[in-house]
N, C-alpha and C positions, 0 to 999 in steps of 0.2 A: 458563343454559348457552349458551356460545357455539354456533353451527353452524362455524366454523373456528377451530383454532388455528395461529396460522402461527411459527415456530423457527426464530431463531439462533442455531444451536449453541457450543456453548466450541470454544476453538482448544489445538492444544499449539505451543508457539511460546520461542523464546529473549527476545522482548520483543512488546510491545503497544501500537500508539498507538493510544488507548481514542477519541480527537475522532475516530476514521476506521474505527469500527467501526459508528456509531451506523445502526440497519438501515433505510434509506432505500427501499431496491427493495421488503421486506418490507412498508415502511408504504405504497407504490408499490398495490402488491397489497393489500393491506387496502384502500385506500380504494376502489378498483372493486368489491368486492364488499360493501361496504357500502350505494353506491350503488347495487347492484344488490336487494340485500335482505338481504342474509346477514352475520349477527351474526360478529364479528371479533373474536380480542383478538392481540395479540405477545408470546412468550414468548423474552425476550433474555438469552441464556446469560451474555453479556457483559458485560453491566450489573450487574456485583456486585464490591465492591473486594473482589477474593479471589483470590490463584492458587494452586495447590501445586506444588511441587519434584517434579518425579518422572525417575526413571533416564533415560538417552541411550537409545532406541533403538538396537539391532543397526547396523543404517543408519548410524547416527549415530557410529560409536565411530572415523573419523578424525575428525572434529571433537575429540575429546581434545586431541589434542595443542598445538590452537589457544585452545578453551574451556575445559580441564580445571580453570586453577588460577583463582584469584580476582587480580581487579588491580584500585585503587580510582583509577588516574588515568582522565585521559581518554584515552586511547590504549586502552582495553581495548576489547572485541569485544563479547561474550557469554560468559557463563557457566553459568546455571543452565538449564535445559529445565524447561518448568512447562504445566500445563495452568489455560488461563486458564478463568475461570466456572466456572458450576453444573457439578455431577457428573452425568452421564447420568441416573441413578436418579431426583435429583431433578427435572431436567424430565420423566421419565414420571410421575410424580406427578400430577404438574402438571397435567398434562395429563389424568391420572386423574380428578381433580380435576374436569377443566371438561367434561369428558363430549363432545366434538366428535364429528361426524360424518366429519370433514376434516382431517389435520393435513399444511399445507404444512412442509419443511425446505429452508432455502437450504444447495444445496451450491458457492456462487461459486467457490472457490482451491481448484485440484486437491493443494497438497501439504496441506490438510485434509478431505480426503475422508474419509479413518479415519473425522472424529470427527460429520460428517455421517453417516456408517452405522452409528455406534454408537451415536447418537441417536435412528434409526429404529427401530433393535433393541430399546432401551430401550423406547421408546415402544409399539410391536406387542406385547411381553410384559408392559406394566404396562395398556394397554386396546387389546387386538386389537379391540373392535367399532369403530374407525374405519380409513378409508381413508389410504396414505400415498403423497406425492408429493414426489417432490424434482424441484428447479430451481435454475436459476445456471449459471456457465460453463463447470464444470465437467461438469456432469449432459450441455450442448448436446454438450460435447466427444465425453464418452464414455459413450453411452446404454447400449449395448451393455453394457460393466462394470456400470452400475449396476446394469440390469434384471436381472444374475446373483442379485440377493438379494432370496428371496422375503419380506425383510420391506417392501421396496418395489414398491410396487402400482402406482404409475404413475410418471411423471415430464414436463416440460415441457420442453423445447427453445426458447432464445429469450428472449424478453421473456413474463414469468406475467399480466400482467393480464388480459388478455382471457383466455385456455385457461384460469385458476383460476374464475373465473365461468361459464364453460361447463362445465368440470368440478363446480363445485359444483350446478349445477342439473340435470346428469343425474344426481348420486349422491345427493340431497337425499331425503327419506322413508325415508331407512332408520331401521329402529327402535331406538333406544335400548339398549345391553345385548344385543342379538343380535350375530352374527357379519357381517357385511355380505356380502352376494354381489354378484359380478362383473356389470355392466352387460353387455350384449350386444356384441361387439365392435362390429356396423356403428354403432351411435353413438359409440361410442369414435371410432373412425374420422373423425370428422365434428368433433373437435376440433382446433384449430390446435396445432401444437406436440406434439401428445400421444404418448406412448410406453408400449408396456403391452405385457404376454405373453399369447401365443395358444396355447394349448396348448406346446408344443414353441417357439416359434416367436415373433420378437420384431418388434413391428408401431412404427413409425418415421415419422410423422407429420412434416413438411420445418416445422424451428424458426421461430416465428412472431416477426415484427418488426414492431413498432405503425407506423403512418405516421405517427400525431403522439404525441410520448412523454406519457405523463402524468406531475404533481404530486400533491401532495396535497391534501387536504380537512382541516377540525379535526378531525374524527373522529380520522382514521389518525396526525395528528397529536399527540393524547391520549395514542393506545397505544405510544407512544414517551417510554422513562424519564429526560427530562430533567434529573431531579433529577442522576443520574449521567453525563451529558455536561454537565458545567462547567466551565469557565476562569477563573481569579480569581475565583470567589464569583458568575461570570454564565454564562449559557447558552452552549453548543460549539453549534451547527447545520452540518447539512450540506445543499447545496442542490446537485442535477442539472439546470443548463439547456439542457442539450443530451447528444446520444446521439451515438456512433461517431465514428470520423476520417476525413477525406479522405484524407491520405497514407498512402502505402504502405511504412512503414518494417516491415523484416524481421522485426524482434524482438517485433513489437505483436501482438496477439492481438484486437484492435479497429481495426485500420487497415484500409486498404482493400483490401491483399493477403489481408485475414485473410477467414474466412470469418464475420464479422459485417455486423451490419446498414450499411446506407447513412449518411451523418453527418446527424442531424437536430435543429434547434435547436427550443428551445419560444417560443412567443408570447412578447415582454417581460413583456405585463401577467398573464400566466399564472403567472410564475416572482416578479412583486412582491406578486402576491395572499396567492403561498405563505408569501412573506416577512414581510409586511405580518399575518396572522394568527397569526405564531407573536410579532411583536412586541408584538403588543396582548395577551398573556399571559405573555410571561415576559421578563426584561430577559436581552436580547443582548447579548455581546461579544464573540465570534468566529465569523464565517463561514466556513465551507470548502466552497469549490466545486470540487467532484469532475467537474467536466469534462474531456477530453481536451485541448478546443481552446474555450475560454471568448472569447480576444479575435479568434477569425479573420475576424468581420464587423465593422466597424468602427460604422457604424452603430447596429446593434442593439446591442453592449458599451455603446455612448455610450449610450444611451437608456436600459439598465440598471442603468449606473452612475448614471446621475442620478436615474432612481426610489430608489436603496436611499441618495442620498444625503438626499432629500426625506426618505423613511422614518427616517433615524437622524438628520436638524439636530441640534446639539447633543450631539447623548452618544457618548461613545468607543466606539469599535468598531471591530475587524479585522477586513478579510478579507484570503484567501489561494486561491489557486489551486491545492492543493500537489501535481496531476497535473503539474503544469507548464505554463509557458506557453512560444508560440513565439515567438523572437525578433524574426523580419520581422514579422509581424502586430501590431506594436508601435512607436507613434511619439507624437511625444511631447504630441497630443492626447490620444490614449486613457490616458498616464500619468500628465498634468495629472489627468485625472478618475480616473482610479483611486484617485490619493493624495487627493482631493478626497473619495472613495468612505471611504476608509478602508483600503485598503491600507498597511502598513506595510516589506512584502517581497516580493520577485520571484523566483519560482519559476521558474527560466531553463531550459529543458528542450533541451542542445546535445545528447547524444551523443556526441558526439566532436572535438576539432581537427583531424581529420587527413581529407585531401580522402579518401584511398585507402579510409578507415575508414565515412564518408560514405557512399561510393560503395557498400563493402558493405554497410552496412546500409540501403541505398535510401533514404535522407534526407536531404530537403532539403538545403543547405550554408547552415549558419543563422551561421558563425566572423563575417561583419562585421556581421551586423546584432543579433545578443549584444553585439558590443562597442561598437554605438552605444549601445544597452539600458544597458548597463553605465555609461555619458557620462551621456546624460539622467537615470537614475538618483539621480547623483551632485548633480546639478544640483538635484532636488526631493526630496534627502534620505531616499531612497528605499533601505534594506537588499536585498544580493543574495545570492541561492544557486545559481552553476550547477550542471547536473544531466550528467554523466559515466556511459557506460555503458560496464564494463571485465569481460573474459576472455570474451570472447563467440568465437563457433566464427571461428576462421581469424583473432583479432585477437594479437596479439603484447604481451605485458607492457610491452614497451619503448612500444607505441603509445600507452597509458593514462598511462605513468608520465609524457610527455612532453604529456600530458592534462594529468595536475598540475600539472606544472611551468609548463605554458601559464597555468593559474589561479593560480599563486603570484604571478605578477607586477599580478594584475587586481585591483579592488577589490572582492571576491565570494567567499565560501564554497564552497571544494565537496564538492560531493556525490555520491558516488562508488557505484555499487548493480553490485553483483554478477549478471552476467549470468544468467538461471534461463531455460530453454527453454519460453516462456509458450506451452499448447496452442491448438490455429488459428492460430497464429504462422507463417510463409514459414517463419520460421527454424525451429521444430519440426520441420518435415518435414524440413527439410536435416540436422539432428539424428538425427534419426531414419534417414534413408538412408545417414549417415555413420556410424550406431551408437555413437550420441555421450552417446543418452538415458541416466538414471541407471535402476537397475531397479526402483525403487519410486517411485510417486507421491510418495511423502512427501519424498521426498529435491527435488522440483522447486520447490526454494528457494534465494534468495540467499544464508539463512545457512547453507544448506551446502556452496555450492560446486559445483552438482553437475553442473558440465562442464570437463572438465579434457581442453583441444583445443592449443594453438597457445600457452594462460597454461596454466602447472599451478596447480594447487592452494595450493602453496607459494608461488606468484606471487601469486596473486590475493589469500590472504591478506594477503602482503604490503602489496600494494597500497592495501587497504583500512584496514590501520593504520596506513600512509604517509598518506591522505587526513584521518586524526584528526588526526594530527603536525602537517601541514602547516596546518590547521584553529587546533590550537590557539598554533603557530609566530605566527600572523594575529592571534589576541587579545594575544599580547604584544605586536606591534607597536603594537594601536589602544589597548592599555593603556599603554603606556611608550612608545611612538616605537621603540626598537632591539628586539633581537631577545636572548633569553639569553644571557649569556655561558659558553664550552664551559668545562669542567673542564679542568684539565690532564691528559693522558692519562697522566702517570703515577703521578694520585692518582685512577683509577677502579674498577682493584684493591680498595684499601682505602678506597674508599666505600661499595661493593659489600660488600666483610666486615662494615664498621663500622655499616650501616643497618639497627637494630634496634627502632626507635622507634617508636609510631603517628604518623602524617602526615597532617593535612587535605587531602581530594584536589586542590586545587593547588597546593599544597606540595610535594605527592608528584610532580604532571604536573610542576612547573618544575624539579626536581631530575633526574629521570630525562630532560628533553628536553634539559639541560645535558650527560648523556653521553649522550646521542645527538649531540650535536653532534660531541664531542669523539671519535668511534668509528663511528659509524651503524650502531650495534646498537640495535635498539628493546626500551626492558624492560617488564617490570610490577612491580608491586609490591603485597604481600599486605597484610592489615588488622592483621600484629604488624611491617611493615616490612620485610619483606623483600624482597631485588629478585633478582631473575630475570631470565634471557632469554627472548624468545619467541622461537619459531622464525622463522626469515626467510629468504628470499633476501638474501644477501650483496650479489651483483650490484647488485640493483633499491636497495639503501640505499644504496650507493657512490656508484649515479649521480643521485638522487635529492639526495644530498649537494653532489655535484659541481655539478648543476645549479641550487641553493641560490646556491653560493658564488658565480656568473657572473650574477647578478641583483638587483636590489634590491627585496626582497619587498613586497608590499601588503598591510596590512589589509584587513579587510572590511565595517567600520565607516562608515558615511555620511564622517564626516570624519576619516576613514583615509588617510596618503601613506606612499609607501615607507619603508622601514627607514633610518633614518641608521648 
């Protein structure tokens, strides 16, 4: 029987990139306490090809109008709401099962908190005789809420490793099958990060930040279900070589405005060690490094790149940065070795073209040196995505769409995310004192929209299915050289009546973007053929249109040139 189980709960969610779930921070915290003495296993909600369909939340019921019908091109959104993983019950089982004295739950992303506390619940009523603690950024955020529910006993502020090993060693001797009673506060006290109820009364320990981050060990490594993070028949990994950001962008909830830690990188040979051990058991083929800022030392990236290229000679492998990377921090030594490394794609993290837009979101102005990025690039055959961030508080539709437009002419993908008020963010506050915030947690998501300031709602949808459009406008090019040709506008009528048929989805995306052309109405279309409007702003297609016609589009394909 373990002495800790530690829990990644299921998510409810519109979609699920499963390669960026895999519980890194969980196996983070396992390994200190292993090292320390205390038996470990990880119970990952997520790790099961399962989800079910279930109803929209309350919260959720303007989303209808955008999600409500099924469309199988690519221009669709979202549609079904599903809770991904295990069912609450069965991880209290589970857990029943292994009899701990300890069960950690990470509660990271505030718009799933629900299923972090229905987790707990689960758990306290299938085996109250263990202690429960939750942590993650959400918990740091808002201790206060959590501690409202007496199924949670403690909780962590901060980075867990260190305060789960302090924690496990003043709770440690309790008996088996009894009820567990409360340590004394003044030890409590004397943990870092720690958060718990005094009588009436909730005691707030200042969230703990490691000086140097840890990795893992093969242990913590083990209790991580690889079989279920795979990519073409080879292992998905995800590797943390560094912690927090230097700048101060508004929107960040990890920059340096925010109220997180300092930006801290790991030793090279710390992060090859990590690497170097999961290689010599299982064969690799894609890496994801979930850093904020991966290439900002130039130095250290070169040294790193060149251990994982020693480590993989010879056999295929990707990596990917897909927090993003910044654009100046980026020349074309560090890109020689990245694609030398096994990079395939460049995760371009702009923000915005727009100096004004920059400005408000306190970032850097990264417009010329993206678009050297974009040149060299090009040069070593290097795949692009830049990264756009749109309807954010005081930014203007018209500013985003001229975002796009900016990236229609470039040779690069984009990627377009709906602004969500991240907590400890500058801009959360500003949200917050403008009374901007949504009224439920759950709703502080991109896929719902849930600030509607300066874009509405309508816009921002918009926008967002303008960025597929435009996206897949891009692989016609780097497929054929031209661009679709538009229907005649006055056979759109009766193509609209007449399309009854099933359609393989690019069949279905090339017909519906031929009247898009021909109208700049964006449709869908259902799995018996039928086509439909989605809602839109009129406006934002017009000129999105417009701004089409006055340019010669580019793929995004390495050897992509403008549209003939």
């Amino acid at each position: 029987m373990p002495d800790v189980v530690l829990i990644a709960p299921p998510i409810r969610e519109f979609y699920l990139t499963k390669k960026r779930t895999i519980p890194y921070g969980l196996a983070c915290i396992a390994t200190q306490l292993e090292q320390a003495g205390f038996s470990c296993i990880i119970i990952d909600a997520l790790a099961r090809d399962k989800s079910k369909i279930i109803e929209y939340p309350e919260e959720f019921f303007h989303l209808v109008p955008h999600y409500g019908k099924t469309d199988l091109t690519f221009f669709s959104l979202f549609h079904h709401y599903r809770h991904f993983g295990c069912s609450f019950e069965h991880i209290a089982n589970l857990v029943r099962q292994e009899k701990p004295f300890l069960v950690g739950i990470s509660a990271l992303f505030t718009p799933y908190w629900g299923q972090a506390l229905d987790t707990a619940k689960a758990v306290k009523r299938f085996w109250p005789h263990a202690f429960i603690v939750l942590g993650g950024h959400h918990v740091t955020q808002f201790p206060e809420t959590c501690l409202e529910y007496r199924e949670i006993d403690f909780l962590i502020q901060g980075e867990g490793e260190a305060p789960m090993v302090e924690l496990a060693r003043l709770l440690k001797g309790q008996t088996p099958g009894r009820l567990p009673a409360l340590p004394e506060p003044d030890d409590l006290r004397q943990i870092s990060g720690i958060g718990f109820r005094q009588g009436n009364d909730i005691v707030l320990n200042p969230p703990f930040w490691a000086d140097s981050p840890h990795g893992l060990d093969k242990k913590a490594l083990d209790k991580i279900d690889w079989h279920f993070y795979q990519r073409n028949q080879k292992a998905a990994i995800t590797v943390v070589a560094s912690r927090g950001c230097p700048f101060r962008c508004s929107y960040c909830a990890v920059s340096a405005s925010s109220n997180y830690a300092d930006f801290r990188m790991r030793p090279v040979k710390d992060v090859l060690d990590e690497i170097k051990l999961q290689a010599r058991v299982k064969q690799i083929g894609f890496i994801d490094f979930e850093d904020e800022n991966l290439t900002l030392k130039k130095s250290w990236v070169l040294e790193l790149l060149d251990g994982i290229r020693q480590i993989f000679k010879g056999q295929d492998i990707e990596l990917r940065a897909m927090n993003g990377l910044f654009p100046p921090s980026l020349d074309a030594e560090i890109l020689t070795s990245m694609k030398a490394a096994g990079f395939k794609t460049l995760n371009l993290s702009v923000g915005s073209f727009s100096a004004a837009q920059l400005k408000r979101f306190k970032r850097p102005d990264v417009r010329d040196a993206h678009d050297r990025v974009l040149d060299m690039a090009k040069d070593l055959d290097l795949d692009c995505v830049s990264y756009l961030l749109g309807a954010a508080p005081g930014q203007a539709a018209a500013t985003t769409l001229n975002d796009l437009l900016t990236l229609a002419a470039k040779r690069t993908l984009a990627g377009l995310s709906i602004y969500y008020p991240a907590p400890g963010s500058a801009d959360y506050a500003l949200c917050e004192k403008r009374q901007l915030l949504p009224h439920d947690f759950m709703l502080i998501r991109s896929t719902a929209f849930p600030v509607a300031d300066t874009t509405s709602r309508l816009e921002a949808v918009t926008l967002l299915r303008l960025a597929r459009i435009l996206n897949f406008l891009k692989s016609c090019v780097d497929q054929n050289g031209v661009l679709p040709k538009a229907v005649s506008t006055g056979d759109v009528l009766e193509i609209e009546n007449s399309c009854h048929s099933e359609m393989d989805r690019y069949k279905a995306s090339t017909l519906l973007i031929r009247l898009f052309l021909a109208d700049a109405i964006p449709r869908g279309m259902d799995h018996e053929g039928r086509i439909y409007h989605h809602p839109h702003s009129i406006e934002l297609c017009r000129k999105f249109m417009q701004g089409l016609s006055d340019m010669n589009l580019c793929g995004a394909l390495r050897s992509s040139s403008p549209a003939t």
